[in-house]
C-alpha positions as CSV (number, residue, x, y, z in Angstrom):
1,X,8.1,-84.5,165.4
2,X,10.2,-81.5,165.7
3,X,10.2,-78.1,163.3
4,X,14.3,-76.5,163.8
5,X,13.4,-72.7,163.4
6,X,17.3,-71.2,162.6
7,X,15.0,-67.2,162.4
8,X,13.7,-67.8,166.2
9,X,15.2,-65.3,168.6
10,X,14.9,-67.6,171.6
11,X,14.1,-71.2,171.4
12,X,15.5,-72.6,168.5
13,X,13.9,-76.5,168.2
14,X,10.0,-77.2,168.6
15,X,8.2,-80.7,169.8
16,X,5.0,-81.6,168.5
17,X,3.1,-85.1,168.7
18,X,3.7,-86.3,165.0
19,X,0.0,-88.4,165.3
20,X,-2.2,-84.9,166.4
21,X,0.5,-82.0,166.0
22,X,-0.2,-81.2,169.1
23,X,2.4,-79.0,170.8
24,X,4.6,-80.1,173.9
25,X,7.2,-77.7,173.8
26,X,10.6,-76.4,172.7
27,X,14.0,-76.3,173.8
28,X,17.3,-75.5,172.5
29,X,18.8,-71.3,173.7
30,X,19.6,-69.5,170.8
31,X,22.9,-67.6,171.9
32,X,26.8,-68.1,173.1
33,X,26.8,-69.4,176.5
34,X,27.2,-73.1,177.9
35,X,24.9,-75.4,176.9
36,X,23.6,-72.5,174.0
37,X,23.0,-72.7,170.5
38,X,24.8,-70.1,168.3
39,X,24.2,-71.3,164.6
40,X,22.0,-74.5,164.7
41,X,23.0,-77.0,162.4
42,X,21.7,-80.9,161.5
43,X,19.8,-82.7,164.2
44,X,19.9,-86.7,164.5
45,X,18.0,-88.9,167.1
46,X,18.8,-92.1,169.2
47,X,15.3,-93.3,169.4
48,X,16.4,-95.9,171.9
49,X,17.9,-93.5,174.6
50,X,15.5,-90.8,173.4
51,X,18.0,-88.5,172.7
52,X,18.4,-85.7,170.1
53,X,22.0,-84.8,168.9
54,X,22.1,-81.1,168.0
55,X,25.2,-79.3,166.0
56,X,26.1,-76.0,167.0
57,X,28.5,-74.9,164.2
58,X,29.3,-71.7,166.1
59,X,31.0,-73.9,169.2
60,X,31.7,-77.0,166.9
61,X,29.7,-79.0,169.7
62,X,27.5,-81.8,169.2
63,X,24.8,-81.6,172.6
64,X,23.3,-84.2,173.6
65,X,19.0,-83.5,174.4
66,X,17.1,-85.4,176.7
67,X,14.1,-85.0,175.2
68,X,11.8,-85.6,178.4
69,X,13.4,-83.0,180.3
70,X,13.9,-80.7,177.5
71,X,9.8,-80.9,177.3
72,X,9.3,-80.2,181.3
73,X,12.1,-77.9,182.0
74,X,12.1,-74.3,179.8
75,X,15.3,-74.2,181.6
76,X,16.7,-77.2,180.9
77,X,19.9,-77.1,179.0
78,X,21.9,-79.8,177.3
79,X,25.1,-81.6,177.7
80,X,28.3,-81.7,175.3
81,X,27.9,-85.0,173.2
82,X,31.6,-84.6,171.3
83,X,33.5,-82.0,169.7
84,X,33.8,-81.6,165.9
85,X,36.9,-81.1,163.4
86,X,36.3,-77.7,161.6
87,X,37.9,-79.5,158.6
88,X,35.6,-82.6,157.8
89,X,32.4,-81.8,160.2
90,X,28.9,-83.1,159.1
91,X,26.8,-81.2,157.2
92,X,24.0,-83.8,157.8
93,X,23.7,-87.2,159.7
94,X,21.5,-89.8,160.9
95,X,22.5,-91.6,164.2
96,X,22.9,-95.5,163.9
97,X,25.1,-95.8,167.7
98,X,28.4,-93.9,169.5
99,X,30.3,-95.1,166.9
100,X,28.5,-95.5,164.1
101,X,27.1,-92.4,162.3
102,X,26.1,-91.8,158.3
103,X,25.8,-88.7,156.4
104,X,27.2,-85.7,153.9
105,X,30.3,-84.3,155.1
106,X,32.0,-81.1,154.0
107,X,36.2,-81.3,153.6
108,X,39.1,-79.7,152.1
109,X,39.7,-79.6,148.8
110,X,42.5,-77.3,147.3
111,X,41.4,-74.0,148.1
112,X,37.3,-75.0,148.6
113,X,35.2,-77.7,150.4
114,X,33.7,-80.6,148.9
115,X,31.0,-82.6,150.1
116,X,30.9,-86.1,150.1
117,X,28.8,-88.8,152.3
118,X,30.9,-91.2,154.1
119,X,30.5,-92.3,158.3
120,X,31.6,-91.1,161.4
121,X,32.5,-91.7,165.0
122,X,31.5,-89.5,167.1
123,X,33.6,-91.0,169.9
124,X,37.2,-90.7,168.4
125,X,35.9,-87.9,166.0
126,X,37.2,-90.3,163.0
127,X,35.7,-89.0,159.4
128,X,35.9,-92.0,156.4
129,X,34.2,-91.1,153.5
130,X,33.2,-93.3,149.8
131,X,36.4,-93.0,147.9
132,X,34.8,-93.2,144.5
133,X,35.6,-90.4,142.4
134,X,33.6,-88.8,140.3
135,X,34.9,-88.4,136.3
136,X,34.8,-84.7,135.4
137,X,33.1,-83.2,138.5
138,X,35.0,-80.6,140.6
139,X,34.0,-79.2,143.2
140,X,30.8,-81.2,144.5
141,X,27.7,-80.5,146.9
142,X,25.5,-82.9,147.7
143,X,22.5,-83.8,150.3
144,X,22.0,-87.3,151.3
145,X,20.1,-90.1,153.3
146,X,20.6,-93.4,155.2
147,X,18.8,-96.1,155.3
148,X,19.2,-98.6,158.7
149,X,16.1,-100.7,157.3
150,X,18.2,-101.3,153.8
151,X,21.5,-100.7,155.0
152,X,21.7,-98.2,151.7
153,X,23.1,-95.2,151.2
154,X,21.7,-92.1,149.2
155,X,24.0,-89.5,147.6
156,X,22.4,-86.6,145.5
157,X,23.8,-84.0,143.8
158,X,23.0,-80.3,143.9
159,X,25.1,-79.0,141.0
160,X,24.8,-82.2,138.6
161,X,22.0,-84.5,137.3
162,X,23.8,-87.5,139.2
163,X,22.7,-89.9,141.9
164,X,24.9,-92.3,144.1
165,X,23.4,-95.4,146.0
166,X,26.0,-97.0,148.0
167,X,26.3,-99.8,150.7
168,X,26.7,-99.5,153.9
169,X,30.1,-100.3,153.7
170,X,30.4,-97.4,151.3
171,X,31.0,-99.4,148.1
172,X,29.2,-98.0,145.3
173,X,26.0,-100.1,144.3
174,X,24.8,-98.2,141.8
175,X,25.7,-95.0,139.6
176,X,22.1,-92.8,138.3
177,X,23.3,-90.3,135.4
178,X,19.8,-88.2,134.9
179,X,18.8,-86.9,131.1
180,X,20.4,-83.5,132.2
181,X,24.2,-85.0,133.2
182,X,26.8,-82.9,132.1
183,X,30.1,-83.9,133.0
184,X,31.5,-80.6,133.2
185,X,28.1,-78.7,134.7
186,X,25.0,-77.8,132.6
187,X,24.5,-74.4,135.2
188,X,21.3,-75.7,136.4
189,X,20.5,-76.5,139.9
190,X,19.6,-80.7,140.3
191,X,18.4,-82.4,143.7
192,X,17.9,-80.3,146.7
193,X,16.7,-82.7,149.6
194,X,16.1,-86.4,149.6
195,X,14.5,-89.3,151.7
196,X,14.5,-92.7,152.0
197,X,10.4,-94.0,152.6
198,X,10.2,-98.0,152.8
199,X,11.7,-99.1,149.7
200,X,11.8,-96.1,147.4
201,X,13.9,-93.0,147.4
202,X,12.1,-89.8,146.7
203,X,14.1,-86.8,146.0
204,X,13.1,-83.3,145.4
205,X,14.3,-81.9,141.8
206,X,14.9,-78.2,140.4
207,X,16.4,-78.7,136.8
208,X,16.0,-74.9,136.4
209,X,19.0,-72.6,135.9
210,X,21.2,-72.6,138.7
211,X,20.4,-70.0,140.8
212,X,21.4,-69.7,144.8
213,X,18.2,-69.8,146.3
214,X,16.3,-71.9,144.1
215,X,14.1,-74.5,145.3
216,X,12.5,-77.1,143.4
217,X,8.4,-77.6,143.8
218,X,9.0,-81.9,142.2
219,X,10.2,-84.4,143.7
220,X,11.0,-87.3,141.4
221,X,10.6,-91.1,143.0
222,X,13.1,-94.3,142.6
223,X,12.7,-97.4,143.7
224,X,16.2,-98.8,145.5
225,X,18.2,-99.4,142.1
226,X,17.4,-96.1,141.2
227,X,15.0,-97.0,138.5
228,X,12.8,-93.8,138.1
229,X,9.4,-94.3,138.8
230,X,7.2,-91.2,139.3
231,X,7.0,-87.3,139.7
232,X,5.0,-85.9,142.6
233,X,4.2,-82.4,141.9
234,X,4.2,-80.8,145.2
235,X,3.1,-77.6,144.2
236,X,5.4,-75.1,146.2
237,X,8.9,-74.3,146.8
238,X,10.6,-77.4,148.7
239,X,13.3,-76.6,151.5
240,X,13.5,-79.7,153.0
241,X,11.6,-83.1,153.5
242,X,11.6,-85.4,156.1
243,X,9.4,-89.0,156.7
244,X,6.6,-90.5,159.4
245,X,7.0,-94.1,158.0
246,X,4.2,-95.1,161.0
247,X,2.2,-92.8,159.3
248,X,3.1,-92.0,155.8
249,X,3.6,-89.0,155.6
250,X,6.0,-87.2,153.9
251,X,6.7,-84.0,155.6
252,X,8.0,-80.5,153.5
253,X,9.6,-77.0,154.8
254,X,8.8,-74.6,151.8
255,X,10.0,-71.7,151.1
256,X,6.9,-70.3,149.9
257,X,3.5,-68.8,150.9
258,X,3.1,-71.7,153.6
259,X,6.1,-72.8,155.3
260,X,4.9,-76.5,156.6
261,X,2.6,-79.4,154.6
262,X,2.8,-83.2,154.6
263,X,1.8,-85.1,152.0
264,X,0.2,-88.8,152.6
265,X,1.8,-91.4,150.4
266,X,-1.0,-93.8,151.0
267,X,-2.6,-94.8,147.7
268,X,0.0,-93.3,145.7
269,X,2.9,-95.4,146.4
270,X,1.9,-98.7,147.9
């Protein structure tokens, strides 16, 4: 398990056994030199090479971690994975192979960015994201997941009630309008964070009026046709979640009086 601090003023990612927490160190310079991070960005893993990718949007680089020697070297530093285009560069990803990686991707459009989910190569740098519009939206922001187990897609928006579940080919599956979809914007803030966890998609809600910094203390859960199903009321301000399928757990960053929790999902969605 790792916890990506983006305040630290040295060491910027932290290792932890996710069975006892126990700590087993941290890696990852904070600053502008080779093999440095200047503004840490998404993190994606190749369990099989035990690997973590890191983005550094202040060099555009994706490094490369080996995680064993990251743990036993507080010198170590990483190598360059691949470069990324400043105009379509992921804004979050999960790591499938080389050549095959899914996630939310901000690009050009007109005189702003939109993001969209689509997948990329990290090899030949190529971008191809879903090409299904959306009626009435404009500029979009979104935070999504993948899903190798289900081969599904998650797309979420932040600035309307509207949910996306797409194939892995990127053809749209299904289309989720929420009771608060407003074609042209109803000013409230919607989904801020969402996971896939064995077959249900859980997604943390706001619904409040939209405000910059809001975070939502909900999370609303789906089953894999988007059918709602529950609310789990969390109880503080969600930043972001993440999932220990081995263990089931559902993991939280808050942006409240305590920074870190977990939640065990056993006995409340078998």
């Amino acid at each position: 398990m790792l916890v990506s601090d983006l305040r630290s003023s040295d060491k910027l990612i932290h290792l932890y056994y996710k069975k006892t927490y126990k700590y087993c160190g941290s890696t990852g310079d904070l600053g502008q030199g080779p093999g440095e991070i200047a503004s840490i960005g998404p993190i994606a893993y190749d369990d099989i090479n035990c690997l973590l990718y890191v983005l550094d949007y202040g060099s555009m680089n994706v490094y490369s971690f080996n995680i064993k020697k990251a743990i036993s070297d507080a010198d170590y530093l990483p190598e360059i994975k691949c470069k990324i285009d400043k105009n379509s560069y992921p804004i979050d990803f999960a790591y499938v192979n080389d050549t095959l990686c899914y996630g939310a991707f901000s690009i050009p459009k007109g005189n702003d960015v939109q993001d969209i989910s689509g997948k990329w190569n990290m090899l030949t740098g190529d971008v191809i994201i879903h090409k299904q519009e959306y009626p009435g939206l404009k500029v979009e922001r979104v935070v999504s997941d993948y899903s190798l187990k289900n081969k599904l897609i998650v797309e979420c928006s932040t600035r309307y009630d509207l949910m996306s579940i797409f194939n892995e080919d990127l053809s749209l599956k299904h289309r989720i309008y929420g009771p608060n979809w407003n074609k042209n914007g109803d000013y409230k803030s919607h989904f801020k964070s969402v996971v896939f966890y064995k077959d249900y998609i859980i997604a943390s809600y706001d619904g409040t009026k939209y405000e910059e910094y809001n975070k939502p203390k909900v999370c609303h859960v789906f089953d894999l046709d988007g059918n709602y199903i529950k609310t789990l009321d969390v109880g503080y301000r969600i930043w972001r979640m993440s999932v220990d399928e081995d263990n089931d757990r559902l993991f939280f960053t808050f942006d409240d009086e305590i920074q870190f929790g977990y939640l065990d999902l056993k006995g409340i969605l078998d």
